[in-house]
FIKEKOL-936446 format. One record per residue (C-alpha): residue in three letters; x, y, z. Coordinates in steps of 0.05 Angstrom, whole numbers, padded with zeros to 5 digits, always signed. Layout:
ALAXYZ...
***
This chain:
UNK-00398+00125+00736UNK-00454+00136+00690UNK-00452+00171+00624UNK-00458+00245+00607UNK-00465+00224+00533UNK-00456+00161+00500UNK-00414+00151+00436UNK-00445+00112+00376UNK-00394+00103+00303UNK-00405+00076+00246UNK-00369+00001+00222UNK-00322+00050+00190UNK-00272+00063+00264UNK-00251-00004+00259UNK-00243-00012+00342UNK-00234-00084+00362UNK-00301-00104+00388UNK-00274-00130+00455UNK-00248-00058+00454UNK-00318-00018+00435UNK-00341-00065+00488UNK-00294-00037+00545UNK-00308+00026+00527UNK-00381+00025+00517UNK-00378+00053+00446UNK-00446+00025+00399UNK-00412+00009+00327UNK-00469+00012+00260UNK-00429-00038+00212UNK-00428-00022+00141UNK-00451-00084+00093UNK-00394-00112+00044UNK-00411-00171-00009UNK-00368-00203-00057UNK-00428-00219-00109UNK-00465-00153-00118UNK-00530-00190-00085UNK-00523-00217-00021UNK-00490-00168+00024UNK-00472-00187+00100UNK-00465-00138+00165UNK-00390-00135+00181UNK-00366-00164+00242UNK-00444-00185+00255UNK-00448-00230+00209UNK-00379-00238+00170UNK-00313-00235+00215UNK-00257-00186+00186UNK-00210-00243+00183UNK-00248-00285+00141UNK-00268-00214+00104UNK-00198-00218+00080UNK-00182-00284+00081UNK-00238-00285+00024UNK-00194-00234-00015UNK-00133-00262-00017UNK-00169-00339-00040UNK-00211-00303-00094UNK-00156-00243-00123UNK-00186-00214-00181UNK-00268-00214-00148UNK-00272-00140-00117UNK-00319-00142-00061UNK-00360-00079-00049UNK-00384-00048+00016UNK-00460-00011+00029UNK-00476+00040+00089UNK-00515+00031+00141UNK-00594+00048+00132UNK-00633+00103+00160UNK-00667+00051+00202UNK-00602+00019+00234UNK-00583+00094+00258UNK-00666+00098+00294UNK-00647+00032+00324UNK-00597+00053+00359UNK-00606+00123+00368UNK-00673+00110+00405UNK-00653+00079+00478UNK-00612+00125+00495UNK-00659+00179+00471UNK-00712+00143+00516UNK-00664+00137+00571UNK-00658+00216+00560UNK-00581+00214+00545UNK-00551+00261+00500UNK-00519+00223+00435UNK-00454+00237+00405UNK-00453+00200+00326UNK-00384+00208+00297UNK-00385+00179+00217UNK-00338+00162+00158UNK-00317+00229+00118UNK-00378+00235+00080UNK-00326+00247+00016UNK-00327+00167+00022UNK-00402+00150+00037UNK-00465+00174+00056UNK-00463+00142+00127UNK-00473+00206+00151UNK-00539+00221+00113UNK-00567+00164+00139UNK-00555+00179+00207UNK-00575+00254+00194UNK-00637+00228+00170UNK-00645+00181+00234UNK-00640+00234+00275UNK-00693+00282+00237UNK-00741+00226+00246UNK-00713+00201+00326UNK-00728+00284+00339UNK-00801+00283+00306UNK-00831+00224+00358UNK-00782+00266+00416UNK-00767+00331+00408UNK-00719+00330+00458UNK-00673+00278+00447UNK-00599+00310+00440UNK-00567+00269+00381UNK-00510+00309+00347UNK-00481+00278+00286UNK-00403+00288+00269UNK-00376+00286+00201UNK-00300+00262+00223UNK-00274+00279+00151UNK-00233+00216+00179UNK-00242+00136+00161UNK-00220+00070+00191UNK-00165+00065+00251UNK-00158+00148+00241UNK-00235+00154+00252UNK-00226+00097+00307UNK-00181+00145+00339UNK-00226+00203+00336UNK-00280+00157+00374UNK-00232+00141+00430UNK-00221+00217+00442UNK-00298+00224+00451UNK-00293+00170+00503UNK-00238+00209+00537UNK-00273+00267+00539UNK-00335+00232+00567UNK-00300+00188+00621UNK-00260+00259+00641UNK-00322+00281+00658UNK-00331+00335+00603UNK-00410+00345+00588UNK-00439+00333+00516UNK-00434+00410+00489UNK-00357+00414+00506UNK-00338+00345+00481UNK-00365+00355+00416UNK-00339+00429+00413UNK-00274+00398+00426UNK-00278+00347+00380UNK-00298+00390+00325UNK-00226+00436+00351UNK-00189+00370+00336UNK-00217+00341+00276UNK-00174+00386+00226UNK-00105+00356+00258UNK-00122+00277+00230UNK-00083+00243+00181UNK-00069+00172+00156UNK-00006+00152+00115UNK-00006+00099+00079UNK+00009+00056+00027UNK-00018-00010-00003UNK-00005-00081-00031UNK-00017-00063-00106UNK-00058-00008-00143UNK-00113-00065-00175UNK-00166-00050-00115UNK-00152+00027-00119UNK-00168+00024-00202UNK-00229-00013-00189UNK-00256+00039-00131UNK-00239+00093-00173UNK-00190+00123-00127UNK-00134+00135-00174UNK-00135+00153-00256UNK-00136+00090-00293UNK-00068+00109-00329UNK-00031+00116-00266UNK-00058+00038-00249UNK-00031+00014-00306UNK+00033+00044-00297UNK+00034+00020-00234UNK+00012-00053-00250UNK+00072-00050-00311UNK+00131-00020-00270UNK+00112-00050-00196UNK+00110+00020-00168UNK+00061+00030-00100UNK+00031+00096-00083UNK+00043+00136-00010UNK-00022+00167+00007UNK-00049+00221+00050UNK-00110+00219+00085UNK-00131+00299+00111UNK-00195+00334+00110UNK-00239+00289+00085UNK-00197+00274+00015UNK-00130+00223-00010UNK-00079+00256-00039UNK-00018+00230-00069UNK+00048+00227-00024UNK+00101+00197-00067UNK+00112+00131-00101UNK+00162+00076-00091UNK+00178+00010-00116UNK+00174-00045-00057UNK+00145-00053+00001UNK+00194-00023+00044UNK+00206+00043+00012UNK+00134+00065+00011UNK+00128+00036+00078UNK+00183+00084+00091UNK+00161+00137+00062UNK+00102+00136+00097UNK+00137+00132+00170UNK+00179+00196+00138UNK+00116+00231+00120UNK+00089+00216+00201UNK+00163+00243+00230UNK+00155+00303+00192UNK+00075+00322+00214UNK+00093+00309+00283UNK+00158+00356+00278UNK+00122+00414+00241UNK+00063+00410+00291UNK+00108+00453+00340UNK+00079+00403+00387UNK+00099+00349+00441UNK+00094+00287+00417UNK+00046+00268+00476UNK-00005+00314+00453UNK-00016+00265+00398UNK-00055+00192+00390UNK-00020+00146+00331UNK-00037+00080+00310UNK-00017+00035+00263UNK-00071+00005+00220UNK-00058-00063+00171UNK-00099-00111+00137UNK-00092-00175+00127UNK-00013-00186+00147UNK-00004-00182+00222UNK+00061-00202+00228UNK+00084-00148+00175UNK+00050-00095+00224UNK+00088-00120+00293UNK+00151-00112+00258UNK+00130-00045+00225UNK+00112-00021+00294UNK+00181-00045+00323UNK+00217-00011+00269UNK+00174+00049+00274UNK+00182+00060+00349UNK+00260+00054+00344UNK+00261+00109+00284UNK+00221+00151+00319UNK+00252+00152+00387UNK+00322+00168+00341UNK+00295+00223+00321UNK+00275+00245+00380UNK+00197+00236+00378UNK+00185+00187+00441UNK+00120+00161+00423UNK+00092+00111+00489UNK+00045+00081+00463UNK+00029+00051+00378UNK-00031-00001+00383UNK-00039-00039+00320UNK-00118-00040+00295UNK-00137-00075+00232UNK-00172-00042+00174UNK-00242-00062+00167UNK-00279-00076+00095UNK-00305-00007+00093UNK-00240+00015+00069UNK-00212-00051+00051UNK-00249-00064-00004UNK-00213+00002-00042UNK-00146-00012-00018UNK-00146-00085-00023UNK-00118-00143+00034UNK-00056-00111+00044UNK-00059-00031+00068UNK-00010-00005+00119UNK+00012+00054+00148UNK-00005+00105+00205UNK-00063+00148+00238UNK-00048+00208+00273UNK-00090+00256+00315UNK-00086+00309+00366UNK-00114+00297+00434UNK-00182+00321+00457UNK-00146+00322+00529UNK-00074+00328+00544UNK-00048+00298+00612
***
């Protein structure tokens, strides 16, 4: 079946590549480095494992991540505008880079050599597995046969009803990102206390604090049970995920234990695939984030 539109992301939806593959989805990695000066393509040319593998053996060196260039968005913006397909470019919440502006500008420049080319560019207000999520609704839409003008209508219906909760090893990588206020790091760093955080709209805002792992990992399954149940809507009618960094263990038996709470409370969820946070967002939450992505559907069965 060939393609109405074809789906291009930024590094930033952290989709297993065997995955993008499947689905025919064209990933622009960001660039992270650990020594301000030689910075490296993610996945291209440094594996996520060895990413945070490199974190955990060097605690206390914060690596730092760069966008993709105006020219990486022409590259691949301009076969399928030769082949005359339209182009759908979904990017990081632009309240977290300027991804966006580079493949804004791309496509001003794409448009000037063909003034035809159909490129539309899509803010998610979303990052990592969440935005990943958001990509794998535009392929929905496209292998359900909806045409380029209704899928990105409908994703831009959907967009508002994303959220991540989360949580995260410590609060050293979030103080060095500038994230959160330096005095609530150092409180942190003194008392052991983790921050829950919500990811809507674009923005993180503070969900609660715990101390341990398991009640901010908790916390944040409690904040998921209660979006879900205040949607007014099935459960079907929404994708979740379950993104983690470097501990995949710690994420099966999250998932296990998240599955059983939430069928006790009544929210049968079918299906929570586990997708590992890239460096895009790894870098400001450290080695070890973990917590959920949730989204409406673009297309209900």
């Amino acid at each position: 079946m060939s393609e109405a539109f074809h789906i291009i992301s930024d590094g930033s939806c952290d989709l297993p590549v065997e995955l993008t593959e499947e689905k025919n989805i064209t990933v622009v990695p960001f660039y992270v480095s650990f020594d301000d000066e030689h910075y490296q393509k993610e996945i291209v040319e440094i594996g996520i494992r060895d990413f945070y593998q490199q974190m955990v053996d060097r605690k206390g060196v914060y690596p730092k991540s760069s966008m993709p260039s105006t020219q990486d968005y022409v590259d691949v913006f301009l076969p399928y505008v030769k082949q005359g397909l339209p182009v759908v470019c979904i990017c990081i919440t632009t309240k977290f880079s300027g991804s966006l502006q580079s493949a804004v500008n791309a496509r001003s420049l794409v448009l000037e050599e063909h003034p035809g080319a159909q490129i539309t560019v899509i803010d998610s207000t979303l990052d990592t597995v969440l935005q990943g999520l958001y990509v794998l609704e535009a392929v929905r839409l496209r292998d359900g046969g909806y045409d380029y003008e209704t899928a990105v209508k409908r994703l831009e219906e959907i967009r508002s009803t994303g959220r991540i909760f989360f949580t995260v090893g410590d609060m050293e990588y979030l103080k060095h990102g500038g994230r959160i206020g330096k005095v609530s790091a150092v409180a942190g760093s003194v008392l052991g206390i983790r921050p829950v955080i919500t990811l809507k709209q674009g923005e993180i805002f503070p969900s609660g604090i715990g101390r341990g792992r398991k009640r901010t990992t908790e916390k944040a399954l409690s904040l998921l049970i209660d979006y879900l149940k205040s949607s007014g809507k099935d459960v079907d009618c929404f994708s979740i995920t379950i993104g983690f960094g470097y501990d995949y263990e710690e994420a099966v038996a999250f998932r296990e234990h998240a599955l059983e709470t939430l069928h006790g409370k009544g929210l049968a969820v079918k299906e929570l695939p586990i997708y590992q946070i890239g460096a895009t967002i790894s870098v400001h939450t450290g080695p070890y984030p973990l917590g959920f992505g949730v989204i409406e559907k673009a297309v209900h069965n």
